[in-house]
C-alpha atoms as one frame of an Amber mdcrd trajectory, in Angstrom:
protein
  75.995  -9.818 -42.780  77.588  -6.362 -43.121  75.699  -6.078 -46.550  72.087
  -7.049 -45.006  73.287  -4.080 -42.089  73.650  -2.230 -44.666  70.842  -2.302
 -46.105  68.725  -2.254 -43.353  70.303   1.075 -41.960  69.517   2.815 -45.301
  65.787   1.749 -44.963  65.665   2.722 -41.636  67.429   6.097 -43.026  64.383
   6.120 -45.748  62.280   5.497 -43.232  62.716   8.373 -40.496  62.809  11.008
 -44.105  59.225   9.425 -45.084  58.516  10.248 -41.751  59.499  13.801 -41.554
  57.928  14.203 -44.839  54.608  13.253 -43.820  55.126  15.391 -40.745  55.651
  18.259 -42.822  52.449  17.691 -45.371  50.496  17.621 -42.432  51.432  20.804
 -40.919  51.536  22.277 -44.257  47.610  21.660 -44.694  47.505  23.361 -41.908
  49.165  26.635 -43.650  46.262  25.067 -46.434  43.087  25.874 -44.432  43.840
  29.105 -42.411  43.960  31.086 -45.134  39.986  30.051 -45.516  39.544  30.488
 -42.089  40.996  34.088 -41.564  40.590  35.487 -44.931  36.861  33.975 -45.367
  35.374  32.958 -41.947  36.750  35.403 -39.744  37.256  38.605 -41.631  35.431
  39.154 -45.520  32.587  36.486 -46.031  30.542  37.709 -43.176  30.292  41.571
 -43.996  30.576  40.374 -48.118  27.268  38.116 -47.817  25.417  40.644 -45.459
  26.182  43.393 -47.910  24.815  41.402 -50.804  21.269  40.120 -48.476  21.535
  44.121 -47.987  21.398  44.804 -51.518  18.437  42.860 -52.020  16.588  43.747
 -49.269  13.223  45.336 -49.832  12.828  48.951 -47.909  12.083  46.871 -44.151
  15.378  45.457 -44.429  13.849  41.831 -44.787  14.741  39.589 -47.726  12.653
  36.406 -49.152  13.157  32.946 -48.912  10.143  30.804 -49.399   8.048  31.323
 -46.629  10.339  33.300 -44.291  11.368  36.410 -44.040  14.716  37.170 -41.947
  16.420  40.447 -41.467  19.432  40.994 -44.104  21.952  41.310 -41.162  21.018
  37.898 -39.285  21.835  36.313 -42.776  25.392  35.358 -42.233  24.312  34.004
 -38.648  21.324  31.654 -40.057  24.068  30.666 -42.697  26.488  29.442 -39.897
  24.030  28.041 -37.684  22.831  25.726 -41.130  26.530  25.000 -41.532  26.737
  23.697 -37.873  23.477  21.496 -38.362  25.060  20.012 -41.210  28.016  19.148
 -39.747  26.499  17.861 -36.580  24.922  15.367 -38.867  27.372  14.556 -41.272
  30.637  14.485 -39.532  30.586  11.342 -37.271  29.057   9.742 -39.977  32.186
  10.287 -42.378  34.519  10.109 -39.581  33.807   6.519 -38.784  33.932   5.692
 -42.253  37.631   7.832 -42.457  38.964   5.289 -40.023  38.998   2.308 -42.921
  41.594   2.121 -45.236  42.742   4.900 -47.500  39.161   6.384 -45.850  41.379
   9.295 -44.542  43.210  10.417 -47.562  40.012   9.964 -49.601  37.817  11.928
 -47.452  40.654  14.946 -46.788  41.033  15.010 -50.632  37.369  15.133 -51.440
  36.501  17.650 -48.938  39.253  19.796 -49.948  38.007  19.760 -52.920  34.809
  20.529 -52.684  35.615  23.665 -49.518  38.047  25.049 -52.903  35.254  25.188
 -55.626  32.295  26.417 -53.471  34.846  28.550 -51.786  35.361  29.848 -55.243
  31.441  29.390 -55.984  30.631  32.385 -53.117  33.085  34.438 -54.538  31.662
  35.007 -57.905  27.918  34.366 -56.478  25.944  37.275 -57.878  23.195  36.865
 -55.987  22.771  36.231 -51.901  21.001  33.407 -51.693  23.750  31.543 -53.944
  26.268  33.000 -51.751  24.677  31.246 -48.700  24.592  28.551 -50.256  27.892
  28.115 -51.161  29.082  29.068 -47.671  27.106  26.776 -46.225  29.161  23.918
 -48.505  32.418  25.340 -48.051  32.373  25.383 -43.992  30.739  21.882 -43.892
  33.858  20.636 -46.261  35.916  22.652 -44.129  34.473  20.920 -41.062  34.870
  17.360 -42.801  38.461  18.096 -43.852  39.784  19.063 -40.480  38.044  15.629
 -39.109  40.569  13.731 -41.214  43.355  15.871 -41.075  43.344  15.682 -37.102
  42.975  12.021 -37.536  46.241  11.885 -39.503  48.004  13.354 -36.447  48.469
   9.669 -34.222  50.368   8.690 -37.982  53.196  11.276 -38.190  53.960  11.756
 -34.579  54.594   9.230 -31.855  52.606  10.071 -28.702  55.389  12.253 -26.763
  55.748  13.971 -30.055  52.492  15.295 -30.450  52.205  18.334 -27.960  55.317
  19.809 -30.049  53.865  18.570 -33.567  50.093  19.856 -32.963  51.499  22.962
 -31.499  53.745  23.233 -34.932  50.643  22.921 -36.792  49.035  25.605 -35.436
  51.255  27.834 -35.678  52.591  27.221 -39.107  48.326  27.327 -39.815  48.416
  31.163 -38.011  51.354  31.939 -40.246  49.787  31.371 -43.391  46.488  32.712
 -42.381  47.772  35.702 -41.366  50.127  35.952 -44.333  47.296  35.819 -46.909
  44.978  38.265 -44.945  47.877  40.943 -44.589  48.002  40.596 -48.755  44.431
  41.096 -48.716  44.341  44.085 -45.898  46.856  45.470 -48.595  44.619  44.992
 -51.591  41.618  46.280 -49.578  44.008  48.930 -49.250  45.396  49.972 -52.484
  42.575  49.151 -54.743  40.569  52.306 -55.004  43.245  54.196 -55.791  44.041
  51.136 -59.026  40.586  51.983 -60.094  39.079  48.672 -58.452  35.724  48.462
 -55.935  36.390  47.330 -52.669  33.520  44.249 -53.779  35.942  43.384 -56.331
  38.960  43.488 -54.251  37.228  40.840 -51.542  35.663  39.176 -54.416  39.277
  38.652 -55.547  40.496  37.773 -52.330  37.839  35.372 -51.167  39.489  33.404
 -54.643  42.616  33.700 -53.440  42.098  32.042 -50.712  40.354  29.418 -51.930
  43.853  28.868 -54.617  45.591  29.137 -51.387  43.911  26.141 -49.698  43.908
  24.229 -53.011  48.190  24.946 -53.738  48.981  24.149 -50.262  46.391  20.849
 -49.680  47.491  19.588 -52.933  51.018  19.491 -51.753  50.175  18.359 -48.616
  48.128  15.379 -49.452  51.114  14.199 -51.594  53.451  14.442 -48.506  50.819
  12.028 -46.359  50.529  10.192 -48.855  52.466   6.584 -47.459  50.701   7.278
 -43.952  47.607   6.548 -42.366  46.526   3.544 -44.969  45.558   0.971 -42.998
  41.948  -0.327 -41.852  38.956  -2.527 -43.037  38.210  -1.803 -46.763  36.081
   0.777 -48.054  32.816  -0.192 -48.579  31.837  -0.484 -52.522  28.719   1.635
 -52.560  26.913   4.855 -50.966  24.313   2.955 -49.200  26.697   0.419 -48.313
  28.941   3.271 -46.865  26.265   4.816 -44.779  25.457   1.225 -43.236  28.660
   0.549 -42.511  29.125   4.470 -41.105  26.124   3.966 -38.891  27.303   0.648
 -37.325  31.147   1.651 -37.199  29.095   5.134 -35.153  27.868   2.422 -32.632
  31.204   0.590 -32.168  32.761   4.265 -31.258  29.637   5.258 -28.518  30.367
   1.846 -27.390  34.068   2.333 -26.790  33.527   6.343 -25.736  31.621   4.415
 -22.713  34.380   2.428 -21.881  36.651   5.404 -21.238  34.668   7.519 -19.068
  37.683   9.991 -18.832  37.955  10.461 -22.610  34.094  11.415 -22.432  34.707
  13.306 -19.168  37.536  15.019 -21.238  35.210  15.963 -24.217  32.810  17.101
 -21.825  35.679  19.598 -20.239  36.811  20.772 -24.004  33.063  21.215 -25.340
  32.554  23.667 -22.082  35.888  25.665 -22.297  36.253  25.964 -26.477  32.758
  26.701 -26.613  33.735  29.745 -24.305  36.489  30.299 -26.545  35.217  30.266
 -29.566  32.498  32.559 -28.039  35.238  35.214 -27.484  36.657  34.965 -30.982
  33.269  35.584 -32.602  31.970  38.206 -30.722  35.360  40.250 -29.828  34.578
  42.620 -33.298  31.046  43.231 -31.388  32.123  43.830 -28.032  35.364  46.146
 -29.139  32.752  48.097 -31.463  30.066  49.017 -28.787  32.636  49.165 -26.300
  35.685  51.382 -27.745  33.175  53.477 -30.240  29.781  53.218 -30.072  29.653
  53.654 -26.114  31.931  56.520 -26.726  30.080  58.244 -28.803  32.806  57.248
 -31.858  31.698  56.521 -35.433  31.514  52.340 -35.602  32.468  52.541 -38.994
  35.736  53.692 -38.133  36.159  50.179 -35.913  36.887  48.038 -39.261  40.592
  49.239 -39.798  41.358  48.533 -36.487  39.402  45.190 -35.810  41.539  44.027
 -38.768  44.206  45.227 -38.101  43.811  43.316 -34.560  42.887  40.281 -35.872
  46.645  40.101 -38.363  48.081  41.056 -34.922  46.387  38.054 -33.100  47.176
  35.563 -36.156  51.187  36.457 -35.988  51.438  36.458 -31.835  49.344  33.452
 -31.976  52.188  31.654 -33.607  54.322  32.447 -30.758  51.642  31.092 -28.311
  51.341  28.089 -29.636  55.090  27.288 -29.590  55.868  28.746 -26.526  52.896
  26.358 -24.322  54.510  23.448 -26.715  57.817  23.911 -24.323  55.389  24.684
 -21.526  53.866  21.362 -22.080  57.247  19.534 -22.234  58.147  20.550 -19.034
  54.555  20.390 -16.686  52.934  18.096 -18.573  50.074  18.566 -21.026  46.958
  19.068 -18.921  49.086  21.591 -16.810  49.991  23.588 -19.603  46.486  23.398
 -20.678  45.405  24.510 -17.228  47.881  27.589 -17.616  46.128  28.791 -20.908
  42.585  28.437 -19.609  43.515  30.390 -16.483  44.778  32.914 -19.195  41.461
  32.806 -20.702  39.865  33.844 -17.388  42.021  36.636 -17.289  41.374  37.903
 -20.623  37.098  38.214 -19.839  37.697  39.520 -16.371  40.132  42.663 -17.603
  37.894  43.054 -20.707  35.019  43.488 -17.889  36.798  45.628 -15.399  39.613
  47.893 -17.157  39.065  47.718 -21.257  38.604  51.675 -21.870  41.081  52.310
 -24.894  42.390  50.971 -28.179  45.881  50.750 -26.779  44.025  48.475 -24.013
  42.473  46.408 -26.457  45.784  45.625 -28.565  47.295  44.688 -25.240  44.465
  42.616 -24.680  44.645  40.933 -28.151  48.018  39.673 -27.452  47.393  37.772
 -24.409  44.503  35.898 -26.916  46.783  35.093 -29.576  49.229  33.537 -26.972
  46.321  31.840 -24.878  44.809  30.349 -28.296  47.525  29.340 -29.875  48.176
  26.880 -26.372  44.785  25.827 -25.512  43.598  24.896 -29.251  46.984  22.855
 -29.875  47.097  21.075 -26.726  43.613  20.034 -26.271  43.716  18.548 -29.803
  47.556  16.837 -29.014  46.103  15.776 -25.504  42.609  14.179 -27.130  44.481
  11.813 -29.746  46.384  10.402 -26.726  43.012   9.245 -25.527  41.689   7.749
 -28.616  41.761   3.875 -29.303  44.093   2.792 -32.158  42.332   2.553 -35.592
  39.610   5.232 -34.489  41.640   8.222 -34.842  39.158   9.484 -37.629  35.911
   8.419 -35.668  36.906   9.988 -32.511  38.162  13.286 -34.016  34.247  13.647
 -35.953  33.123  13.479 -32.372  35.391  15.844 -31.436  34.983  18.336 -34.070
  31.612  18.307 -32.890  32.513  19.763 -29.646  34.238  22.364 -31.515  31.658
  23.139 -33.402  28.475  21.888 -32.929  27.853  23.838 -29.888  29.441  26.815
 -30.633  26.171  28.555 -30.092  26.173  28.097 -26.095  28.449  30.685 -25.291
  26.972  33.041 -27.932  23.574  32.694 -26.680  24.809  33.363 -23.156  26.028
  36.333 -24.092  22.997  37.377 -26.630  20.649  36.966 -23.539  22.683  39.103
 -20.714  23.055  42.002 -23.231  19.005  41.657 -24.060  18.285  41.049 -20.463
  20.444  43.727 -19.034  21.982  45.800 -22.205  25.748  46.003 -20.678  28.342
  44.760 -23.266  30.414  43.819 -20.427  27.934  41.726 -17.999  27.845  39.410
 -21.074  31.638  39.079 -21.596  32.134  38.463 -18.115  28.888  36.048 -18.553
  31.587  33.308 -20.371  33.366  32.800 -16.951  31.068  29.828 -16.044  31.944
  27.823 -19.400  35.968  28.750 -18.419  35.381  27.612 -14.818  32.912  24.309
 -15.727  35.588  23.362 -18.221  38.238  24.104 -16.112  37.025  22.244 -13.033
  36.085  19.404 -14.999  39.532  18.919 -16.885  40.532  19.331 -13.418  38.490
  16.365 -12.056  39.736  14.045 -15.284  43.222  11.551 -14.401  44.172  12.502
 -18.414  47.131   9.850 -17.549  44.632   7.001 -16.829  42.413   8.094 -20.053
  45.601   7.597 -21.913  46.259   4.390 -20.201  42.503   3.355 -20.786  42.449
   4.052 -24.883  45.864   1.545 -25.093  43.784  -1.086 -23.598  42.316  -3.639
 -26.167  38.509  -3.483 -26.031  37.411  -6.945 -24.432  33.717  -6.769 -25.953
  33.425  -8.102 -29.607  33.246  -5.745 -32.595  29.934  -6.745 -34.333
């Protein structure tokens, strides 16, 4: 009897280290992908493919492609916009299928790989059209990677866990993004005076990044390895896969209308990240025409300090995210969530009524990175609460469709006040009724019934 004790303590002892290894691969992939994210995304592989549609432009600024004729700056934005298309159609098709056995390992494998090469592909792309198109591959197998990796999350953290772990992964995922792009500030830096072209240099780094997120995810994979295995079988062929995808799709739309709070909930997070994510992309543009151009400042002198700003953000943001983990522990999830959304409404009203200086705007920055850091870990730790067991993967395409595929609302709010009335600062203030919306309706959702609802067993039959 003592020996079978025995024995049984040491596997429980294996056990909880399996655990806590798994735990740690999966915030580690998040240290993976930020360094694509910052490095690529947010700072180098917008200017780097405009610069090269700029090269080939003919004397009106226009470049070819087939029939159609776009300006070389609105490149990079008809490149995203594809990206989103694509992953509006793709993602809760390979989500469902993530949810079957081994289907989330497979898929976070294969679209790392994949986001690595063509990440590597735009880097050495000599020509922009190439480029365009291998950003275009890289952000959808970004997109399909983070559907499974958020998946993984219900496996390596028990429910009351996963405020603290999500919040962990975030920050660990600004660490390492901001830890890459501080090497590559430096190299940006340093290399005209080593002989080398600042092309070369963000050529170089762009690779770097994509090693980065190929090192790390490699690692990380290994770690979550004994996790998040169970589920039907995979189907055996491509067409077989896309059936099954399609009819797996239906069996989630089905459930998503038996919990009307977990819709009401994406509803609330498609309105308020969609204002977020507005923020984040157009910041560099409002700053610019605010804190220069309006002051009769050279713009070019902006990019130093934009990225300088945006390391800033990616270090405090660690610190955010931690800090509304303990916020969350003690007022409860949706509260803490609450908090960072009313700090979200601060942010666009003092950007609106008192921005004037530099200093101002680094003050400003802060509050973002702590606000982020909160309301993009909780919202995700809050969501897989609300998901039914065995459709972690499903749920979480639908979800990354919120975060992304309408990531254009808030932008075209803001494109149409500045056309419609030219002020900079009527359109910032213009994302205060996707803030509010959101806010009201995560308000008007009982997040403790949703939860309650997605532990229920689905009375309706599967086929």
């Amino acid at each position: 009897m003592e020996q079978l004790s025995g024995e049984s303590q040491q596997e429980g002892r294996s056990g909880a280290v399996g655990e806590r290894r798994a735990r740690r691969g999966w915030i580690l992939y998040d240290v993976a992908n930020s360094a694509f994210v910052t490095t690529v995304v947010t700072a180098l592989g917008g200017p780097y493919l405009t610069a090269l549609a700029q090269d080939a432009a003919g004397p009106d600024g226009r470049v070819d492609l087939l029939a159609w004729d776009p300006r070389a700056g609105s490149v990079y934005a008809y490149v995203t916009s594809a990206s989103v298309v694509l992953q509006v159609l793709l993602l809760p098709l390979l989500g469902a299928l993530a949810d079957r056995a081994g289907g989330k390992h497979r898929l976070l494998a294969v679209a790392t790989a994949i986001g690595v090469l063509a990440t590597v592909a735009f880097a050495l792309a000599t020509g922009w059209r190439s480029a365009a198109v291998a950003l275009v591959v890289a952000n959808v197998a970004f997109g399909a990677a983070i559907v499974a990796y958020n998946a993984f999350l219900a496996d390596v953290a028990a429910p009351e866990e996963r405020d603290r772990v999500s919040s962990n992964g975030f920050a660990a995922g600004y660490l390492g993004g901001a830890a890459l792009l501080a090497l590559a500030l430096v190299a940006i830096s340093v290399g005209p005076g080593l002989g080398l072209s600042t092309g070369t240099v963000v050529r170089g780094s762009v690779v770097a990044a994509a090693l980065w997120w190929a090192v790390f995810g490699l690692v990380a994979m290994r770690r979550l390895a004994p996790v998040g295995v169970g589920g039907a079988p995979l189907p055996e062929s491509l067409w077989k896969g896309l059936r099954t995808s399609v009819r797996d799709l239906r069996t989630v739309a089905r459930e998503l209308r038996r919990l009307p709070l977990t819709a009401r909930f994406l509803g609330a997070f498609l309105l308020f990240n969609d204002a977020i994510q507005a923020v984040i992309a157009l910041a560099s543009v409002f700053l610019t025409q605010e804190l220069y151009v309006a002051q009769g400042r050279d713009a070019d002198d902006a990019t130093s300090f934009l990225l300088a700003l945006i390391l800033m953000i990616q270090v405090v943001a660690v610190l955010g995210a931690l800090a509304f983990a303990r916020l969350a522990a003690r007022t409860g999830t949706k509260t803490a969530l609450l908090v960072s959304l009313a700090g979200w409404v601060g942010v666009v009203v003092y950007a609106y009524l008192a921005l004037r200086t530099t200093g101002e705007a680094w003050a400003l920055g802060a509050v973002i990175a702590l606000v982020l850091g909160g309301s993009q870990a909780l919202a995700r730790s809050l969501f897989s609460l609300m998901v039914p067991d065995g459709r972690q993967a499903a749920f979480f395409g639908l979800y990354e469709l919120a975060e992304r595929g309408t990531a254009w609302i808030g932008t075209l709010i803001f494109a149409v006040v500045v056309d419609v009335t030219g002020s900079y600062r009527l359109a910032i203030l213009s994302l205060l009724v996707l803030f509010v919306s959101g806010g009201a309706l995560l308000v008007a959702t009982d997040t403790d019934a949703a939860v309650a609802a997605a532990r229920e067993p689905d009375p309706t039959p599967s086929g």
